[in-house]
C-alpha positions in Angstrom: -6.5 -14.5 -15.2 -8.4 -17.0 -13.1 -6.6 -15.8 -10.1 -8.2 -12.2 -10.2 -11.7 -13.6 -11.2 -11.6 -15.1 -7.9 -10.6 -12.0 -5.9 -13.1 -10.2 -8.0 -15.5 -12.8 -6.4 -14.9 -10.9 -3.1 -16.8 -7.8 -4.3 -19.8 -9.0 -4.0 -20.9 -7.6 -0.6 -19.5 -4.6 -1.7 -21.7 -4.5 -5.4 -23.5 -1.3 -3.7 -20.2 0.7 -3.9 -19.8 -0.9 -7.5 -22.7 1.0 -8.7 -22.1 4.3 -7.1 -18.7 3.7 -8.7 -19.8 2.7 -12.3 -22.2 6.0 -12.1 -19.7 8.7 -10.8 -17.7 7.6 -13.3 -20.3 7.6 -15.7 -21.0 11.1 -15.0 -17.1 12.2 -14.8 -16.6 10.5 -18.7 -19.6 12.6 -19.7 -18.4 15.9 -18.3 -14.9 15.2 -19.2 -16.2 14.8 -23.6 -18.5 17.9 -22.4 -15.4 20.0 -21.7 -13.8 18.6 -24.8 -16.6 19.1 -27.1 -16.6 22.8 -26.1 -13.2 23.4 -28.2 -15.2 23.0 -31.0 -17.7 26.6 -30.2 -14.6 28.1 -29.2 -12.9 28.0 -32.1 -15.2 29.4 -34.3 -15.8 31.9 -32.0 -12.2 33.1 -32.4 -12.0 32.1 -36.2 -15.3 32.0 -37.9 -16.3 36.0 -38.5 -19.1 35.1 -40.4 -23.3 35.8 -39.5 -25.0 32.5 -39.4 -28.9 32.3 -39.4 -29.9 30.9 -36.1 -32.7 28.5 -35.8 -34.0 27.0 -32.5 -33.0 23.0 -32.6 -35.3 20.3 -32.3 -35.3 17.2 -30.8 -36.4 14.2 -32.9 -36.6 11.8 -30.1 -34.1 9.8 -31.5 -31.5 8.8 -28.8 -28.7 8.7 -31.5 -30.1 12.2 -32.6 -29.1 13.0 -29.5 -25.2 14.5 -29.7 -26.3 16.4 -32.8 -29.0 18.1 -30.9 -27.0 19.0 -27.7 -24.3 20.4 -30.3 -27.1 22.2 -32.3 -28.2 23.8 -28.9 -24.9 24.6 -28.0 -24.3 26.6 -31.3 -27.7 28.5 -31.0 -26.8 29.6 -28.1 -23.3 31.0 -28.9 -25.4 32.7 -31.6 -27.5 34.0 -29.6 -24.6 35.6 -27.5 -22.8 36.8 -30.2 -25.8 38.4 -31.8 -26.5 40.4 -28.8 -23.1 41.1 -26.9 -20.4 40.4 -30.0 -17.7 37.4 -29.7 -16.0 38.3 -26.7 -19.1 37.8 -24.4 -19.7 34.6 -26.6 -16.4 33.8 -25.4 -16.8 34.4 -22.2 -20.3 32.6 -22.1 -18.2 29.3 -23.1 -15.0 29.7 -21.0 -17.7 29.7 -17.7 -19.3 26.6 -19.4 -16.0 24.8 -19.7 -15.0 25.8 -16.1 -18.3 24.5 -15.1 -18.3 21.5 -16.9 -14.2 20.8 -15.7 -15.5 21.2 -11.9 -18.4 18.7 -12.5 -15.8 16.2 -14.3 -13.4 16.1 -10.9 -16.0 16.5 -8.5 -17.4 13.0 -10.0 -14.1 12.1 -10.5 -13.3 12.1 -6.5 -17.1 11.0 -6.0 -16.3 7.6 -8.0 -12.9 7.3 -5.9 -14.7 7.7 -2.8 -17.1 5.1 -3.4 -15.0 2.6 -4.7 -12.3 3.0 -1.7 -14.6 0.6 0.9 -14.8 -2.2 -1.7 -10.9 -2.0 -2.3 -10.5 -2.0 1.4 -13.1 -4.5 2.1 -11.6 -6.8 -0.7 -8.1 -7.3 1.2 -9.9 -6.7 4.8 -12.1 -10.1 3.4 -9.2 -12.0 2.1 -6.8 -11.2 5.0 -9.7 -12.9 7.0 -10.0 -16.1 4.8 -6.4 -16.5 5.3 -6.2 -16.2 8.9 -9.3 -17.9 9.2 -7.8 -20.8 6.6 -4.7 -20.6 9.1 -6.4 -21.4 12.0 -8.6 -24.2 10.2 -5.6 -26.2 8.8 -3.8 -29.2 10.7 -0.4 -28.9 12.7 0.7 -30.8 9.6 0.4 -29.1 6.9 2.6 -26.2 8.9 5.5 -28.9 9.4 6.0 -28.4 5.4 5.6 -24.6 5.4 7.8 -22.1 6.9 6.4 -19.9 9.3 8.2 -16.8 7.6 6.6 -18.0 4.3 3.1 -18.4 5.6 3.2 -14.6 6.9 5.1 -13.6 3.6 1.8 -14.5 2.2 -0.5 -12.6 4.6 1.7 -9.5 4.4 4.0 -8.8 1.1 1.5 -11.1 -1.0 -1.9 -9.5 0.3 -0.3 -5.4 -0.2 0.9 -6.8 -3.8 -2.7 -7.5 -4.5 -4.1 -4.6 -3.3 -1.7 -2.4 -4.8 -1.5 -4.5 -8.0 -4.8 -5.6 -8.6 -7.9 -4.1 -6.3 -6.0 -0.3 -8.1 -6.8 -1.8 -11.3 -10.9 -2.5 -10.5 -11.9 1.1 -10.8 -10.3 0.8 -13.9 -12.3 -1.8 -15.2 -15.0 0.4 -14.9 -13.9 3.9 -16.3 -11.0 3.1 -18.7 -13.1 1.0 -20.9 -16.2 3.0 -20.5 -14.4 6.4 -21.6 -13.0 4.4 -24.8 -16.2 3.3 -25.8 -17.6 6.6 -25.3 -15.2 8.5 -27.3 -15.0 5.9 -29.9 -18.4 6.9 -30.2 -18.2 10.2 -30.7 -15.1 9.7 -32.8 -17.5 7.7 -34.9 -20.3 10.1 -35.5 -17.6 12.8 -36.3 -15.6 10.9 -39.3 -16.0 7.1 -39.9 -14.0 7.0 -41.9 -11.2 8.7 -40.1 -11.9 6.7 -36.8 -10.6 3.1 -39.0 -7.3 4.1 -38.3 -7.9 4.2 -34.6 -8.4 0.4 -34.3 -5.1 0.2 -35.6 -3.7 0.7 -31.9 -5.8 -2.1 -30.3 -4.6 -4.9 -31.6 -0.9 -4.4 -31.6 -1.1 -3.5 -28.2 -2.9 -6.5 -27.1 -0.3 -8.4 -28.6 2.4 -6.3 -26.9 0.7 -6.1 -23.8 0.3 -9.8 -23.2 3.9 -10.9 -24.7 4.9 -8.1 -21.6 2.3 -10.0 -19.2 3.4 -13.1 -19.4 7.0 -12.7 -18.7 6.5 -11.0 -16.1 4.0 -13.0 -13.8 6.5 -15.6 -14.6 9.4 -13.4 -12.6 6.9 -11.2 -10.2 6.2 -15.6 -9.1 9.5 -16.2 -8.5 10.3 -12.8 -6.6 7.1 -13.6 -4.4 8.4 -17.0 -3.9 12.2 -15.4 -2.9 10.4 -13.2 -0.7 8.9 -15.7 1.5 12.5 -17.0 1.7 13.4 -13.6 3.1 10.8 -13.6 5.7 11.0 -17.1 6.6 15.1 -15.9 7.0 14.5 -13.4 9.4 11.9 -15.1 11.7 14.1 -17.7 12.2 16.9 -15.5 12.6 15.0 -13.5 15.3 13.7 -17.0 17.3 17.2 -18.4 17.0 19.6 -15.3 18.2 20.9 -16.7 21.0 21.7 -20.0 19.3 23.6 -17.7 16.6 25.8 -15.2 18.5 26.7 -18.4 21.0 28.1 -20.7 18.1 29.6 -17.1 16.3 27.2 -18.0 13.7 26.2 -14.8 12.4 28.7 -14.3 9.7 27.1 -17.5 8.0 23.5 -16.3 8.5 24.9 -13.0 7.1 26.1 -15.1 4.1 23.0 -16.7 3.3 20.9 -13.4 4.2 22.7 -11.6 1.7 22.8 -14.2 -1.3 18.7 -14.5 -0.9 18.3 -10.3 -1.0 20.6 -10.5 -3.9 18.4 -13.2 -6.2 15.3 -11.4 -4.8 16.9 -7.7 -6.0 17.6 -9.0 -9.6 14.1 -10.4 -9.8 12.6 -7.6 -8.8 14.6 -5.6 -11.3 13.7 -7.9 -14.0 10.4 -7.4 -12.5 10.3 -3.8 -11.9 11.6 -3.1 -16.2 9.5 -5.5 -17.8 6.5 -3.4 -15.6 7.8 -0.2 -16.5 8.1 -1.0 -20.3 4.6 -1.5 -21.5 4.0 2.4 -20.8 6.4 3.7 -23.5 5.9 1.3 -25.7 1.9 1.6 -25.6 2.5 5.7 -25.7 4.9 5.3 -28.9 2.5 3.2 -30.5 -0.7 5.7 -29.7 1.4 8.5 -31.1 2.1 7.2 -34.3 -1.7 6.2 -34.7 -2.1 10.1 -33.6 0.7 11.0 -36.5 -1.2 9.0 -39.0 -4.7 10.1 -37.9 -2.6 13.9 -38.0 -1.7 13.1 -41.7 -4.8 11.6 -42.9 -7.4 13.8 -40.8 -5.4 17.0 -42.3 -5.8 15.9 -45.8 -9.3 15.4 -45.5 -9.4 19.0 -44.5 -7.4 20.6 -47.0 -9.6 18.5 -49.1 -12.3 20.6 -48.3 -14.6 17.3 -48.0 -16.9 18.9 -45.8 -14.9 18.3 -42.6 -13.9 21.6 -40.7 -10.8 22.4 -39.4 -12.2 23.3 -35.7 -14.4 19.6 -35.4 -10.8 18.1 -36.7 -8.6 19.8 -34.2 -11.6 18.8 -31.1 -11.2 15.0 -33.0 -8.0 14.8 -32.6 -8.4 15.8 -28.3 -11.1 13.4 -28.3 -8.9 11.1 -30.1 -6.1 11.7 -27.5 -8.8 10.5 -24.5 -8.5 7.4 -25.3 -4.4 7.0 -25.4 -4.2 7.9 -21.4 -7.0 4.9 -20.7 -5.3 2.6 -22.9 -2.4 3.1 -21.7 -4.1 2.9 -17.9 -5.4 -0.8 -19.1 -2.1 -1.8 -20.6 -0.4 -1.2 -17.4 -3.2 -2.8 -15.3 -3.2 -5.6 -17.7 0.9 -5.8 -16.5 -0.3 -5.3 -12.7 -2.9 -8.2 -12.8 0.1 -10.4 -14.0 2.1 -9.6 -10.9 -1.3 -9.5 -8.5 -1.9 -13.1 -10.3 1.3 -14.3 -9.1 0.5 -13.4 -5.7 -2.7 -14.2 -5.5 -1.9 -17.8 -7.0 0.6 -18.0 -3.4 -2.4 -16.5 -0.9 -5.2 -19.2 -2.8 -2.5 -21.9 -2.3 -3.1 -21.9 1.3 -7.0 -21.2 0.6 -7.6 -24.1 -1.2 -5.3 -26.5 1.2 -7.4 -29.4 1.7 -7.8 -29.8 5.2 -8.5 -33.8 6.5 -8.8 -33.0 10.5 -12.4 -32.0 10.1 -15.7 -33.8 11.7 -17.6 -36.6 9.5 -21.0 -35.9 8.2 -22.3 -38.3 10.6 -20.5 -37.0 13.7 -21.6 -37.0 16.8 -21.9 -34.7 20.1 -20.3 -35.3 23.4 -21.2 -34.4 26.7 -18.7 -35.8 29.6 -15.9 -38.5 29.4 -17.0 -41.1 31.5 -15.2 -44.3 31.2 -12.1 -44.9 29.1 -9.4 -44.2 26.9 -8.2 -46.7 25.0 -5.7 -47.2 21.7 -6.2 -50.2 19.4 -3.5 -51.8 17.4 -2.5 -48.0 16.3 0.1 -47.8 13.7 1.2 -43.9 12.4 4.0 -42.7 9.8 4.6 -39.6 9.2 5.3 -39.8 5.4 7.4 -43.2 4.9 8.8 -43.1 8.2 6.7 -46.0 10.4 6.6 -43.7 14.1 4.1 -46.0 15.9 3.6 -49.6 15.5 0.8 -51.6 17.0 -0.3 -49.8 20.1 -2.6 -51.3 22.5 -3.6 -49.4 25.8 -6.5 -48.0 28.1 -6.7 -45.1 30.3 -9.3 -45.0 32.9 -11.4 -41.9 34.1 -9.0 -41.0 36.8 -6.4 -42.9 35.8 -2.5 -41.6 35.2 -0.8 -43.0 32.3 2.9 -42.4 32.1 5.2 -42.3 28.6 8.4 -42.9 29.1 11.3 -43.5 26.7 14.4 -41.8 24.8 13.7 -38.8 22.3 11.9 -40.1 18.7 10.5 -43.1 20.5 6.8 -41.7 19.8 5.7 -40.6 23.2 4.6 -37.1 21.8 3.0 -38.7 19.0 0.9 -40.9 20.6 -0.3 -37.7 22.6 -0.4 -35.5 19.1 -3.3 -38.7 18.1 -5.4 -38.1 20.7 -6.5 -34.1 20.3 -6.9 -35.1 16.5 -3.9 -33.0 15.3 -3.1 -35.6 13.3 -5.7 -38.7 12.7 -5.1 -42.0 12.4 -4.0 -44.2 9.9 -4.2 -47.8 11.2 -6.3 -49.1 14.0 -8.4 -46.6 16.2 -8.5 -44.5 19.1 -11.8 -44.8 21.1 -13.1 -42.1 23.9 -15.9 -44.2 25.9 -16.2 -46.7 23.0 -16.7 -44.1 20.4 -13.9 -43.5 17.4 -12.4 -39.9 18.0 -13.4 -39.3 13.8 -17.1 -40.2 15.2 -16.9 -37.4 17.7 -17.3 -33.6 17.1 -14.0 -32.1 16.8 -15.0 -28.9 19.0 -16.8 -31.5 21.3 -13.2 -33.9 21.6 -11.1 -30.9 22.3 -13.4 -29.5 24.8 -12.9 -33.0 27.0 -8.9 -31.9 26.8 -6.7 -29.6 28.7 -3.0 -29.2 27.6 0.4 -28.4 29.1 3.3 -28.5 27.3 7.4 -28.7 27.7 6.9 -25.0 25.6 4.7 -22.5 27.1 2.7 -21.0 24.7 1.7 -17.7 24.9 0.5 -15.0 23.3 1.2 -11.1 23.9 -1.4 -10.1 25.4 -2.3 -9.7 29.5 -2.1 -12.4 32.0 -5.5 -12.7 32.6 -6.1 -13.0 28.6 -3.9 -15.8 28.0 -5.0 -18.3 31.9 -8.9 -17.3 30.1 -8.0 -18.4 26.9 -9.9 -21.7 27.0 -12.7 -19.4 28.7 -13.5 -16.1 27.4 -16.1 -15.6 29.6 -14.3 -16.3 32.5 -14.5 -13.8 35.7 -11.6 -12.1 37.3 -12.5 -14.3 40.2 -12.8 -17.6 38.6 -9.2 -16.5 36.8 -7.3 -15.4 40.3 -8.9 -19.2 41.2 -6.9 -20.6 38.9 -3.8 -19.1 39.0 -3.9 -19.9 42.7 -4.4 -23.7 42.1 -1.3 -23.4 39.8 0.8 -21.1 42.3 1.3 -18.1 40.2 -1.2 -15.6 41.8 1.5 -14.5 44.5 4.3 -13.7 41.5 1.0 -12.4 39.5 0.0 -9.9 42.3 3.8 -8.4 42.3 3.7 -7.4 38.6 3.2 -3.5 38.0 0.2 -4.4 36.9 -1.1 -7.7 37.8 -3.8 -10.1 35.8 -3.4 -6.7 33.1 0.1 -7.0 32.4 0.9 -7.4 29.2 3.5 -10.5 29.3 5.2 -9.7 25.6 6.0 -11.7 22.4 5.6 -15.6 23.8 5.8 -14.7 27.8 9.7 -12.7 26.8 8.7 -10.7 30.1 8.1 -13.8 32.2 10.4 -16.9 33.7 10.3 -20.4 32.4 9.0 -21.0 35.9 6.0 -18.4 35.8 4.9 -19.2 32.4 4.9 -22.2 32.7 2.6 -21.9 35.9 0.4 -19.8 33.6 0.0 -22.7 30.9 -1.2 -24.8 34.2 -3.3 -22.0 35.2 -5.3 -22.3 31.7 -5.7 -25.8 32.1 -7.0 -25.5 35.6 -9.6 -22.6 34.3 -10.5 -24.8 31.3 -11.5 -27.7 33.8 -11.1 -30.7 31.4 -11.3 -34.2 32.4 -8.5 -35.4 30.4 -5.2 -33.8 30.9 -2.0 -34.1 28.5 1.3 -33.0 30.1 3.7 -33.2 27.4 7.3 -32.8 29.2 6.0 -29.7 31.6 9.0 -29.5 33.5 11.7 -30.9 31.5 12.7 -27.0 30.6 12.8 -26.1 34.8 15.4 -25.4 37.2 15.0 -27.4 40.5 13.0 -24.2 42.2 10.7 -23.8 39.2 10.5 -27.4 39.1 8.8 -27.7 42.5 6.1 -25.4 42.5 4.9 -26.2 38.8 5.4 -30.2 39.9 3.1 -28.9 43.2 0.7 -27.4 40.6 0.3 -30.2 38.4 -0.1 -32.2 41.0 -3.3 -30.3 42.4 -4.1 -29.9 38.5 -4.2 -33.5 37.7 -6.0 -34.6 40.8 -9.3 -36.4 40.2 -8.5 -35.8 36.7 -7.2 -38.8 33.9 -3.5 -37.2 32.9 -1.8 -38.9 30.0 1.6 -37.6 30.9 4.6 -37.4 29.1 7.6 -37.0 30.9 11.6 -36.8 31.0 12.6 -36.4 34.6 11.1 -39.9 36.1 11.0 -38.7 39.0 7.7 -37.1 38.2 5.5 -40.1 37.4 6.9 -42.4 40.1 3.0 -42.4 41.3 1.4 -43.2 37.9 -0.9 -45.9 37.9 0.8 -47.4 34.7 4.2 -46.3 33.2 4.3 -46.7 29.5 7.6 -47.4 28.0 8.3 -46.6 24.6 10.9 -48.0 22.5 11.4 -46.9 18.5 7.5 -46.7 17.9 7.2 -49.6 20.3 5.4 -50.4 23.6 9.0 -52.0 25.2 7.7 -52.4 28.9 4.1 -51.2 31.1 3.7 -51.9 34.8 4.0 -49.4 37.6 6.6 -48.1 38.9 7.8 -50.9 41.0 7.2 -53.7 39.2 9.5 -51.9 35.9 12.6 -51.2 38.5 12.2 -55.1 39.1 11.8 -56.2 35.4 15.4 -54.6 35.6 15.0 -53.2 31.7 14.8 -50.3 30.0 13.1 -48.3 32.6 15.3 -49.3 35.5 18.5 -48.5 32.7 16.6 -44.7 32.4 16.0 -44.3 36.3 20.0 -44.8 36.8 20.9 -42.8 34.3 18.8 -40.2 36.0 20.4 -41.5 39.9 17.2 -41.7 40.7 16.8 -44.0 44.4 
């Protein structure tokens, strides 16, 4: 149950809505025994023939004199009625009170509903936030263990599970109980002595209920876990499409599709029957309570004890108020099982420890003003060794080159350097100062980015160039987008820096989005540029003009570039080469063709003169 505690948590702001809730319902409960409690007049209306004396009730001032008194009031005043206009105005008198008293009961009924709809809302608006918000928080690492599909499983299919299986249950909480109480009460006051066997129900229920709940937060887990498998299926079925129909792959993806919907329909069945069981079974255990309570209640009757066949037949409608709540609560008790299972998936990612944050003693940072520089660095990602003793310094200004075959480390090395992943051995220094030492928000802020994948979002052009800076004008934007030569193919579009550019740039060329990424990095204005691969993904037209735009981008600029096509970093001021985790060979260009290694083995390979 710890689970929905914690959502419960999540109500606070809302506690205003709580109590409107907890009093509607109040009054609803207290309308609803009202109406019921008027059986009792109206059958003696219709059966009882005889004259009784009427005296005017008084109230003791007792508060548990107080039910007697309202009844007693009630009864003088039928007496009154039928005194003075017979039993059929009597009659009538009640029948408007129970029609009033009915109205009052649903009006308060929808009242409570009404108020408690915000804090249901507000509940799943809240944690739909903390998720994102977690999202957003957590390192590129912890999503290299998750699958995307998973993640958003969680978001979407998780979060409507708790909403629909636990935030329905909450006005609950409030009115199921407090209608049992109340008619336990009354049940009390009526026959004691009768109202034992009523406590009969509760704890074989319990024990059925949670026998029920148990097995199935066990197999609502595992269907939550199987749809994540589902989702994660079909995003990657959607990003890899091309890749499928080109290698007449679908029939295999089919395959596995369809053996994953298959587990995930017989859990869900399993699910689904365990759910829908506790209802009958609590229902055939409340009517054979009722039988009992039938059997014993009548004798006492026939027995002539003193307790009247019209208070017995409004005991046993007073008695049946509680089965529909109980049964309500057995069910919500089976509901919080399955939120629980859910909600233990959506606090999994809440409570992912995140290590990329800023140290207590962190620091500000203004301007990058001197160097770059890696210190005997060492990185693994898990037991896999990925960097091994690297020693270098960028200068303000400077262009450092990585060069080297795929899994050598290059985009590692640049990963280290924004912080998405931190350091294991050794350091990385910005101006002297250890990149943990300086504010995260601060460190990114020196840093402009511009990768072999364009990444977009869907929204307009002049949205995603301003990304780095909201603020930015339309003027300051078109600036940018010159610098990286994409205002001319910008201008064309129906409906230029407002065009929407669809899911990851899908309405743009490798070319133009990639002259977009550039055109954020230019707006951003950072001092220190990574160019991971940028035009590795490029025909030889594209090439040129985003080659021309870098160029202008990284100018004046330190540039720790990346890059495939060596023909691109001919002009570095030092070429990097890296070799299994390894710096293999440095120099410039020139003095690596003449070392006549690894990087003159790479430039031939690439007929490069």
């Amino acid at each position: 149950m710890k689970p929905f505690y914690r959502i419960l948590g999540y109500a606070k702001p809302y506690k205003a809505y709580v109590i409107l809730n907890v009093v509607f319902n109040f009054l609803a409960i207290l309308f609803s025994l009202i109406s019921i409690g008027l059986v009792i007049p109206v059958l003696e209306v219709i059966f009882e023939n005889q004259e009784q004396e009427l005296v005017a009730p008084v109230y003791s001032g007792d508060f548990m004199d107080i039910i007697d008194f309202a009844k007693e009031t009630l009864f003088y005043e039928v007496g009154i009625r039928i005194a003075e206009n017979g039993q059929v105005a009597a009659l009538f008198y009640l029948c408007i009170l129970i029609v009033i008293a009915f109205f009052l009961k649903n009006l308060f009924r929808y009242l409570a509903l009404y108020a408690i709809t915000p804090l249901r809302n507000g509940i799943t608006k809240d944690l739909r936030k903390a998720l994102h918000d977690k999202i957003l928080e957590l390192p590129i690492s912890f999503f290299t263990e998750q699958r995307k599909g998973d993640v958003i499983s969680r978001m979407t299919t998780d979060l409507k599970e708790i909403e629909w299986s636990v935030l329905m249950i909450i006005e609950m909480i409030f009115r199921e109980p407090l209608m049992i109480i109340s008619s336990l009460i009354i049940l009390l006051t009526m026959s004691p002595e009768l109202t034992v066997f009523v406590f009969i129900l509760l704890p074989v229920v319990a024990l059925v209920i949670t026998f029920i709940g148990k097995s199935l937060k066990r197999s609502s887990t595992k269907a939550q876990i199987k749809m994540g498998e589902i989702m994660s299926q079909t995003e990657e079925n959607l990003s890899g499409l091309k890749v499928i129909k080109a290698f007449n792959a679908e029939e295999l993806k089919r395959n596995l599709f369809d053996k994953t919907i298959g587990t995930y329909f017989r859990l869900m069945n399993s699910v689904m029957r365990k759910n829908d069981m506790s209802s009958p079974i609590s229902e055939f255990i409340g009517v054979l309570v009722m039988a009992i309570i039938i059997w014993y209640g009548g004798g006492l009757v026939l027995e002539d004890n003193g307790f009247e066949s019209s208070a017995f037949i409004a005991y046993i409608f007073f008695f049946y108020q509680i089965i529909p709540p109980a049964k309500a609560l057995s069910k919500a008790s089976n509901n919080v099982q399955r939120g629980n299972a859910s909600a233990d998936r959506v606090f999994e990612i809440l409570d992912a420890e995140n290590p990329i944050q800023d140290n207590p003693d962190s620091q500000p940072f203004a301007q990058f003003q001197n160097s770059l520089v890696f210190e005997n660095l060492n990185f693994s990602y898990g037991d896999k060794r990925v960097l091994s003793n690297i020693n270098l310094e960028v200068e303000k200004g400077k262009m450092l080159a990585l060069v080297g075959q795929s899994g050598s480390g290059k985009s590692t090395l640049s990963n280290l350097v924004p912080r998405f992943y931190d350091v294991e051995e050794g350091s990385i220094r910005l101006d002297g100062i250890e990149l943990k030492n300086i504010r995260l928000k601060d460190l990114r802020g020196q840093m402009g980015m511009v990768t072999q994948e364009s990444l977009l979002f869907n929204e307009s052009i002049h949205y995603n160039i301003a990304l780095g800076k909201p603020d930015a004008t339309r003027e300051e934007v078109i600036a940018a987008a010159e610098i990286a030569n994409a205002h001319e193919f910008i201008e064309k579009m129906e409906e230029g820096y407002d065009t929407n550019i669809g899911d990851g740039g899908s309405k743009l060329s490798g070319g133009q989005k990639q002259r977009i990424s550039i055109a954020r990095a230019v707006l951003k204005n950072p001092p220190i540029l990574i160019l991971d691969e940028a035009t590795s993904a490029l025909d030889t037209e594209s090439e040129k003009l985003v080659q021309d735009a870098l160029f202008k981008l990284m100018k004046n600029r330190t540039s720790l570039v990346i890059a495939h096509r060596l023909s691109t970093i001919q002009h570095a001021d030092e070429i990097v080469v890296m070799d299994e985790g390894r710096i293999a060979e440095r120099g410039n260009h020139q003095e690596l063709l003449d070392k006549d290694g690894i990087y003159k083995r790479l430039v031939e390979m690439q007929k490069f003169d």
